[in-house]
FIKEMI-496603 format. One record per residue: residue in one letter; x negated, y negated, z of N, C-alpha, C in turn. Coordinates in steps of 0.05 Angstrom, whole numbers, plus 32768, in hexadecimal, padded with zeros to 4 digits. Example, Ala and Ser with C-alpha at 12.3 -4.5 7.8 and 13.67 -1.06 7.14 Angstrom:
# residues 2
a7EF88072809C7F0A805A809C7EF88042809Cs7EFF802D808E7EEF8015808F7EFE7FFF809D
***
This chain:
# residues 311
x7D467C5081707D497C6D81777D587C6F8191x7D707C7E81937D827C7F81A77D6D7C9181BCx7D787C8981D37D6C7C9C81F47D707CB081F2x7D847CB481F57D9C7CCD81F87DA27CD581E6x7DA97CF481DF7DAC7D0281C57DC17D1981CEx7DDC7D1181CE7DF17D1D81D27DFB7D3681C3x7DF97D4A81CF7DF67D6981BC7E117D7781CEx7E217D7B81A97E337D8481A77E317D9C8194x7E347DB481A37E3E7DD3818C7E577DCF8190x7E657DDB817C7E857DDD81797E817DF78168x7E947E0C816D7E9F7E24815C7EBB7E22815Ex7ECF7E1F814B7EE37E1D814C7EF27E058166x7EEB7DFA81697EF47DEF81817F047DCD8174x7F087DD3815C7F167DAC81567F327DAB8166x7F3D7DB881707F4D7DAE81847F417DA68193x7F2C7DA481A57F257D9381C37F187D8581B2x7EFE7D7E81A37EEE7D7381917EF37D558198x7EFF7D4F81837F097D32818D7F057D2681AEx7F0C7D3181BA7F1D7D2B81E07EF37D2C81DEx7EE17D4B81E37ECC7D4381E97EB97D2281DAx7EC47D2681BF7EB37D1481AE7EB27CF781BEx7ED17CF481C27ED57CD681D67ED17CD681F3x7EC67CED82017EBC7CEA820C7EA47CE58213x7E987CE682007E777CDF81FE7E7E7CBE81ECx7E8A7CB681DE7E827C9981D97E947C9181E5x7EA07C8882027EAC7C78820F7E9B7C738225x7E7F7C84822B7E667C80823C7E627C638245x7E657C54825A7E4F7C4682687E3C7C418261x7E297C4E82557E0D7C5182477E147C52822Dx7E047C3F82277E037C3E82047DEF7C4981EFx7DD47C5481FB7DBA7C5681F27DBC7C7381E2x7DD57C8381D37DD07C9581D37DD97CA381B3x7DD07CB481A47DE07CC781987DF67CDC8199x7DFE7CE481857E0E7CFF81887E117D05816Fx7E057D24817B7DF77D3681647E147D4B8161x7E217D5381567E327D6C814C7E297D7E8145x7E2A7D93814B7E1E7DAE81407E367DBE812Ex7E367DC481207E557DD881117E4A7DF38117x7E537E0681247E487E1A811C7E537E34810Ex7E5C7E2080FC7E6C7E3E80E47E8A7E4380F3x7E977E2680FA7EB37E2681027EBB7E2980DFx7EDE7E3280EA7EF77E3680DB7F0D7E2680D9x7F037E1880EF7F1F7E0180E97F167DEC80DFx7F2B7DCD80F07F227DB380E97F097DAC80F3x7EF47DBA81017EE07DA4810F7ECF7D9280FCx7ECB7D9D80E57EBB7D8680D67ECF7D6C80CAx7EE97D7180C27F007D5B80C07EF87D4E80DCx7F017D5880F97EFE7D4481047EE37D378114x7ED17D4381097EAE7D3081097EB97D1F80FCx7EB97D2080E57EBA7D0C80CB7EC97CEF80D5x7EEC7CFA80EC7EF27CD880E77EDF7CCB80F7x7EC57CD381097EB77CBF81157E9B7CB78104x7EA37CB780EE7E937CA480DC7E737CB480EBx7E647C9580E27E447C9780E97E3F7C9C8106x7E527C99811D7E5B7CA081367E487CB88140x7E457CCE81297E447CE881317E307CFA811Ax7E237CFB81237E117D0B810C7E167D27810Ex7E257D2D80F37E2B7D4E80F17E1D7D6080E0x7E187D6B80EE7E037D8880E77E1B7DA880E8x7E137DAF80CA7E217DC480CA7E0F7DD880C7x7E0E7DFB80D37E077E1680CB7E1A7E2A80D1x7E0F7E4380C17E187E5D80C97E237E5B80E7x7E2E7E7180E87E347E7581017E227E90810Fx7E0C7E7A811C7E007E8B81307DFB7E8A8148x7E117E7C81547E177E7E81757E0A7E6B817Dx7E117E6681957E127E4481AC7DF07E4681B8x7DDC7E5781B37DC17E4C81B27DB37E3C81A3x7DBE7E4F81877DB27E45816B7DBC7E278162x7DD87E27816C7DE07E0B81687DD77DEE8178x7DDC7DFB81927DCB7DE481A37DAC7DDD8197x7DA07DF781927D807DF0818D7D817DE3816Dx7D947DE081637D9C7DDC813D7D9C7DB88147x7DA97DB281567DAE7D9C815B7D987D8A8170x7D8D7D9A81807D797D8481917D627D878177x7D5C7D9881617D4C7D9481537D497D83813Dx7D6C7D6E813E7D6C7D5C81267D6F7D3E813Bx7D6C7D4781577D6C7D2D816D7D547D1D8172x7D617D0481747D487CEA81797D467CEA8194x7D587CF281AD7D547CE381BE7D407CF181D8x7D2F7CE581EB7D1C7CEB81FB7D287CFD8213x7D467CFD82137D637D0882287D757D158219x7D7B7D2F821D7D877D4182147DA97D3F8228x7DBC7D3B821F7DDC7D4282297DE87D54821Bx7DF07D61822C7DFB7D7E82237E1D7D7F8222x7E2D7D7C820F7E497D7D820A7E557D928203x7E627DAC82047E747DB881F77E917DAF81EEx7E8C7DB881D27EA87DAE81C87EBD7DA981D3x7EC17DBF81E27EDB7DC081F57EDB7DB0820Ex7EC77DA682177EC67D9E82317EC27D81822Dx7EC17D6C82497EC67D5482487EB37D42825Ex7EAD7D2782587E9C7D1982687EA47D01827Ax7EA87CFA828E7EB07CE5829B7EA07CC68291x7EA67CBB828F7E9E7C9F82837E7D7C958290x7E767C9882AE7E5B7C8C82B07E4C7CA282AEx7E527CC282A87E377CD682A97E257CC8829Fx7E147CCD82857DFC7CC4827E7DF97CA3828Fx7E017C9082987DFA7C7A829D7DEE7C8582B5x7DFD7C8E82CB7DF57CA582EB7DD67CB382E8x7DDC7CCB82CB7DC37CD582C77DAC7CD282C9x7DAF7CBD82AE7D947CB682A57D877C9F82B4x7D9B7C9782C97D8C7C8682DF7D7B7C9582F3x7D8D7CAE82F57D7F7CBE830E7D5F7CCF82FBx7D5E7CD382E07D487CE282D67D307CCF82E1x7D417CAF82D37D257C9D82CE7D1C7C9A82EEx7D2E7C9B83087D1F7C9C83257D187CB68328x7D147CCF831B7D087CE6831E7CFB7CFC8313x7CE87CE6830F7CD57CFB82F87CD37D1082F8x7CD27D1C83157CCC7D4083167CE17D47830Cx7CF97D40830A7D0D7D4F82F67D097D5782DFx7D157D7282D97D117D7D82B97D337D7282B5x7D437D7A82C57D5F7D7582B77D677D7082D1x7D897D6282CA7D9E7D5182DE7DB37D5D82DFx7DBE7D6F82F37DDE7D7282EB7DF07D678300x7E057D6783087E147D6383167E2C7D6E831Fx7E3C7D6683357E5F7D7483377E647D75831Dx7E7E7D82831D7E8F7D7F83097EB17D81830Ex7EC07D7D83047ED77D8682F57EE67D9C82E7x7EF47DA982F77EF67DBB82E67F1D7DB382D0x7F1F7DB782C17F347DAB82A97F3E7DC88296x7F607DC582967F6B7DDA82887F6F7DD48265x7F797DE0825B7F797DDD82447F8C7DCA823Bx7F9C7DBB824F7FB37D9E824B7FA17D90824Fx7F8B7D88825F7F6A7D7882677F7B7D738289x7F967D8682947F967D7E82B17F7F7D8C82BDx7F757D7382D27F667D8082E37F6A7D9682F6x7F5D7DAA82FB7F667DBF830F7F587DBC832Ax7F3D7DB383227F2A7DB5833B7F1E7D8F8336x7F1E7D8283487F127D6583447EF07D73834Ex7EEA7D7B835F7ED27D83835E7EC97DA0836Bx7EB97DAD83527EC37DC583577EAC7DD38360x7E9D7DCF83687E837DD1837F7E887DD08395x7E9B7DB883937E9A7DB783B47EB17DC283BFx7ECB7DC283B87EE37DD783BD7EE17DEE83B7x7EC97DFE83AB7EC87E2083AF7EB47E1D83B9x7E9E7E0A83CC7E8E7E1283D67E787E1A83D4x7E6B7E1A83B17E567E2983A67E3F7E1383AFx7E317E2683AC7E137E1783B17E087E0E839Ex7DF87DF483A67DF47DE9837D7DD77DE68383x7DC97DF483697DAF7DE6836B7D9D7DD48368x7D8A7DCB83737D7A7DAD83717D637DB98388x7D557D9983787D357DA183807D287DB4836Fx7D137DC5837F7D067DDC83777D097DF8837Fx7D207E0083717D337E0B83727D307E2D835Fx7D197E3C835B7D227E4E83507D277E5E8353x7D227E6783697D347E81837E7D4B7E80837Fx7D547E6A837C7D707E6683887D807E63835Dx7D767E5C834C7D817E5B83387D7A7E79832Fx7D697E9483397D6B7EAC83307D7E7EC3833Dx7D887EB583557DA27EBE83657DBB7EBA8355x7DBF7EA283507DDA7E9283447DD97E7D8337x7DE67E8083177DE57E63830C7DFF7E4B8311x7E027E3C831A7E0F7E2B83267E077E098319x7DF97E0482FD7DFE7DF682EC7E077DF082CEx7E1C7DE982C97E2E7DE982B37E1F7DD7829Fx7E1A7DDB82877E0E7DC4826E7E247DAF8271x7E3B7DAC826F7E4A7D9A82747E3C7D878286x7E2F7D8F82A07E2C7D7882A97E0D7D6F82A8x7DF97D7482977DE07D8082907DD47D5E8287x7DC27D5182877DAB7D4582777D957D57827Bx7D867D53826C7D6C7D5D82697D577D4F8259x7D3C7D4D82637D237D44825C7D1B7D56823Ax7D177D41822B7D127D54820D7CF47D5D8212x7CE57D56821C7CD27D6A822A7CD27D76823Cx7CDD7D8082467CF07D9C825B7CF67DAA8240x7D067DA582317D137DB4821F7CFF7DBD8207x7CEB7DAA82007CD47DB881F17CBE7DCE8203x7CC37DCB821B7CAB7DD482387CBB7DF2822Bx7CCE7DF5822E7CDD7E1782367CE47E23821Ex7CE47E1582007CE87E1F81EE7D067E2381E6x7D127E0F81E57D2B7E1381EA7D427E2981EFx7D587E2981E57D697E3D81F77D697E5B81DCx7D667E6D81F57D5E7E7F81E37D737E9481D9x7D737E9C81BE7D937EAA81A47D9D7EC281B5x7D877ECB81CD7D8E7EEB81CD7DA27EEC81E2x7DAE7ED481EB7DB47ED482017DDA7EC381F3x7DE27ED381F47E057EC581E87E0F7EB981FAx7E157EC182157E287EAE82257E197E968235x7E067EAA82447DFB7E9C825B7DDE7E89824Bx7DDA7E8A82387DC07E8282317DBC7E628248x7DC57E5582497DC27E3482597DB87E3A8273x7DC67E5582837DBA7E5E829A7D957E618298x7D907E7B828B7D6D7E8082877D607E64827Dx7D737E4C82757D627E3582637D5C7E2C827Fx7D727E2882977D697E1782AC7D5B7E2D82BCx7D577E4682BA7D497E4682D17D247E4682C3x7D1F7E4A82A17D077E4782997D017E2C82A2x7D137E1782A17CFD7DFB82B17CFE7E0282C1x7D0E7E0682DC7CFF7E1082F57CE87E2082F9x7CEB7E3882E57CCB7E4082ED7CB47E3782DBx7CBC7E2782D57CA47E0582CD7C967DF782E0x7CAE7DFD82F37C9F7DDB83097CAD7DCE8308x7CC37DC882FE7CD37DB682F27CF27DB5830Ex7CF37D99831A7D037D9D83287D217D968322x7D367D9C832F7D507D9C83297D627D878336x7D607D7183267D7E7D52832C7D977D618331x7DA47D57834D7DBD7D5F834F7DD27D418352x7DEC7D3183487DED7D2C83537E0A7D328353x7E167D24836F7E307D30837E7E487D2C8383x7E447D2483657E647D0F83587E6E7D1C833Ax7E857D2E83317E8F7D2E83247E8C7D298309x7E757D2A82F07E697D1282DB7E797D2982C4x7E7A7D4482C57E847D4F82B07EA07D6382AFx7EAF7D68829E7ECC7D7382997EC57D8F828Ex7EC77DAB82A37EBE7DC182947EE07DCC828Ex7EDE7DDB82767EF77DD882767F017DF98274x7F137E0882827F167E2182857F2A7E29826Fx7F287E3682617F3D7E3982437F3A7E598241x7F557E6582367F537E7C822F7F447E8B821Cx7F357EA6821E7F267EAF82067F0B7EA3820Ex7F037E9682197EE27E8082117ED47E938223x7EB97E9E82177EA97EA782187E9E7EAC8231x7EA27E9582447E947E99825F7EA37EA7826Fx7EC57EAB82627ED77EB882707ECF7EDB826Bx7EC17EDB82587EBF7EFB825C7EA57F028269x7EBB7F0F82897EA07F1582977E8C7F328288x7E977F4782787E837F5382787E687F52826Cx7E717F3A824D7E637F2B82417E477F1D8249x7E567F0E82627E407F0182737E377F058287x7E3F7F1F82907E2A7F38829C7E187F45828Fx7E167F4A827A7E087F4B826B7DF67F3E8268x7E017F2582627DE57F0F825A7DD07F148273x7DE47F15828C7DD27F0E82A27DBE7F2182A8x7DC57F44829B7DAF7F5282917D9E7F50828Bx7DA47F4B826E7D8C7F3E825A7D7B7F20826Dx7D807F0F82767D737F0282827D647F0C8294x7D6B7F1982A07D527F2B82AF7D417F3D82AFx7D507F4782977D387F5582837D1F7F40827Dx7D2F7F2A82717D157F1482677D037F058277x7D127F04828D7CFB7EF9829F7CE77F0C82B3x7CEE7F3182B17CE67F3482BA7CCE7F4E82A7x7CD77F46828B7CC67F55827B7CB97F45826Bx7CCC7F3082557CC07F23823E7CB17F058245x7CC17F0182627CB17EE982697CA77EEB8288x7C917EFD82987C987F0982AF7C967EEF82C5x7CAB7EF182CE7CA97EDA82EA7C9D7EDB82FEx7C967EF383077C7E7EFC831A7C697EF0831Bx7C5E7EF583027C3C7EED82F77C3C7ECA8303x7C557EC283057C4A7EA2830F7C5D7E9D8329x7C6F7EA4832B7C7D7E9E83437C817EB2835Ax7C737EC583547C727EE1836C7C8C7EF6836Bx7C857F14837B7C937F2183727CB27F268381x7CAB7F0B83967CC37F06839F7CD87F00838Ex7CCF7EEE837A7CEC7EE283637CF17F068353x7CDB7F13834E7CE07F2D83417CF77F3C834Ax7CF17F4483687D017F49836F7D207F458374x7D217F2883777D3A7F1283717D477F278360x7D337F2883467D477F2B832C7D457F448320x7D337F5883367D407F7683337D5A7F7E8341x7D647F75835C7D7A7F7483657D8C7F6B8356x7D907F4C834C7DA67F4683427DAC7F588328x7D997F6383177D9B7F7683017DB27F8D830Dx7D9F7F9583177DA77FB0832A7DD07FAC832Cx7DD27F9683407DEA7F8D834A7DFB7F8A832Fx7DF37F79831D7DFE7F7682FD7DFD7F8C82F1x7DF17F9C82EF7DF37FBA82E27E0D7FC382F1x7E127FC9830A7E207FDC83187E3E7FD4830Fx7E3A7FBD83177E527FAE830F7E607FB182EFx7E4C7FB482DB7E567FB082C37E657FD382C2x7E557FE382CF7E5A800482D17E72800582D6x7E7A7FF582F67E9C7FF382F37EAB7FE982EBx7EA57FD082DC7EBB7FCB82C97EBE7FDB82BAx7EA97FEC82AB7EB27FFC82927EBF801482A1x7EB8801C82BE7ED2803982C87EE1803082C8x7EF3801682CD7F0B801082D77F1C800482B9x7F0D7FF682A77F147FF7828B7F22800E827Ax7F0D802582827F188043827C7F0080448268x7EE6803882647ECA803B82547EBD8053825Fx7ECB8063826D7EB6807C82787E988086827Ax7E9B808782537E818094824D7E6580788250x7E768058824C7E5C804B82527E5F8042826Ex7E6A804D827D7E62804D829B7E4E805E82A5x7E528071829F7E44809082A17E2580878298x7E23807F82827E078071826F7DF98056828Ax7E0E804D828B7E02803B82A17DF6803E82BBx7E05805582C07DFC805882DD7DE3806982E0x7DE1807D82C67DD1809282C67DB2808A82C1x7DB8807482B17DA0805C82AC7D93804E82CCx7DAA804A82E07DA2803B82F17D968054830Dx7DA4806B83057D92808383117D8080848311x7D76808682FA7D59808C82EE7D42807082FDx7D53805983007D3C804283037D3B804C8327x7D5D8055832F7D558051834E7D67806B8357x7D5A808683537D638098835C7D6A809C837Cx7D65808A83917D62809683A57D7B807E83ADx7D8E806E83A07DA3805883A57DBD807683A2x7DCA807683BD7DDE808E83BC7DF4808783B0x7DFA806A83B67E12805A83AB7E17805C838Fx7E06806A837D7E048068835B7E158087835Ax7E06809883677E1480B3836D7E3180B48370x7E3B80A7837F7E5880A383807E6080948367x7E5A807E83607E648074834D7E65807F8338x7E4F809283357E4980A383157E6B80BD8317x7E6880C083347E8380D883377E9280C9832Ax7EA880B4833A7EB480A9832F7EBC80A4831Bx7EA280A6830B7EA3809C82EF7EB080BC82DBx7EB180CA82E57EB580E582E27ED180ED82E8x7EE580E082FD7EFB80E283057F0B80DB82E5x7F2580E882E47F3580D382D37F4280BE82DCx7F4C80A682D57F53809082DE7F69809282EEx7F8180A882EE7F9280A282FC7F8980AD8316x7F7B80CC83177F7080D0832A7F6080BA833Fx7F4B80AB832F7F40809583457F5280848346x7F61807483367F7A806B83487F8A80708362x7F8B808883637F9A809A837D7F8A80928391x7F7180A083897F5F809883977F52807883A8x7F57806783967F53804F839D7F67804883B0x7F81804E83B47F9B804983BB7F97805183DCx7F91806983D77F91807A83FA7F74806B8405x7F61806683FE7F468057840C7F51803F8410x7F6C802C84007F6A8015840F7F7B80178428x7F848034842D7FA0802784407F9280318464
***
């Protein structure tokens, strides 16, 4: 029974397919599987599973999005270590060997991620490490304040404990873009601490159209995630109403924001819905007042307007 149980969703993606596939069996570490998920692609991806023979165990369904598939696939996996691959994206040769050395010296870990790479759609690199040239803050340790502020770990560069991943119930359908975010911060509010390490192990790869690129999408999610943690699963009740708060602000801030993309889009009437909603929770915030006007202006008018406030 292999260690490691290498989980791949793919939706349409047999152009990178291949490039990720070999990057998972050119590993340093040998102890492992790789699971394929199909999830109701249109092109070649099941042609090109196939030329890797017994290599690759392929699992095909419907197409019901990058939760259902990841959880389709750790549920036909042997191994005790979960690696997280997207089709599109790519792995440097010692990750899992790096990893799963640092899990087995750190038990309190639920999961391992690391730097990364960021890679265009030729596989040139753009960023060699892209944490540390924009400066973001990465999390590790015991860390969940700081993962309900900002998510700043990519599955690309992810192992995880298959009991972490049975602890949280795996990644949950309601959540389309961001679901991997709410997965890492439910092991944090486990107990469960966070492996960083500070070397480059995965290839995220920035491509046109892909899902994470649409911010309003995944403003959204970041909604709904705070809806869930702060209704269907409440975070308070065990970690105090400090994290609550955390994640009535960031709501708040994610709401406002989605309000102006849709004024500046030209979405009017669901700006108007947005803001009038965010009245109601916090009538006495003046800044919604203006923005609700705004929302009321026609576009060329607040253009004018935007023009003379910058000068």
């Amino acid at each position: 029974m292999p260690r490691v149980s290498v989980i791949i969703p793919s939706y349409n993606c047999a152009r990178y397919l291949g490039r990720a596939i070999d990057s998972a069996s050119e590993q340093t570490y040998k102890d492992f599987e790789i699971v394929l998920v199909d999830d109701g692609s249109t092109d070649d991806t099941k042609d090109v599973a196939m030329q890797y023979g017994q290599k690759v165990t392929y699992l095909y369904q419907q197409n019901q999005g990058l939760s259902a598939a990841r959880n389709q696939g750790i549920s036909k996996a042997s191994g005790e270590l979960l690696a997280y691959l997207d089709a599109d994206d790519m792995w440097y040769p010692e990750k899992l060997e790096r990893q799963v050395a640092f899990l087995d010296a750190h038990p309190e870990c639920g999961i391992v991620h690391s730097e990364m790479s960021i890679i265009d759609e030729q596989d040139e690199i753009l960023h060699v490490r892209f944490y540390e040239e924009t400066q973001r803050s990465v999390p590790q340790g015991y860390c969940l304040q700081q993962l309900l502020l900002r998510c700043h770990i990519q599955p690309v560069t992810v192992v995880e404990r298959r009991d972490s991943f049975d602890l949280v119930g795996g990644f949950d359908k309601r959540i389309l873009v961001a679901q991997d975010y709410l997965h890492w911060i439910m092991i944090a509010a486990e107990g469960q601490a966070v492996g960083y390490l500070a070397e480059p192990l995965g290839k995220y790869r920035w491509r046109t159209g892909s899902l994470i690129g649409n911010r309003p999408r995944l403003l959204e999610d970041y909604v709904r995630i705070c809806d869930i943690l702060l209704h269907d699963n409440p975070i308070a009740a065990r970690h105090g109403e400090e994290c609550a708060d955390i994640l009535r602000a960031r709501s708040y801030k994610v709401q406002r924001e989605l309000a102006y993309l849709d004024r500046i889009e030209g979405r009017n009437e669901s700006a108007k819905r947005r803001l009038a909603s965010l009245i109601k929770k916090r009538p006495s915030q003046f800044e919604l007042y203006v923005d609700l006007l705004k929302a009321y202006l026609p576009a060329s008018l607040f253009s004018t307007v935007t023009q003379v406030e910058k000068r």
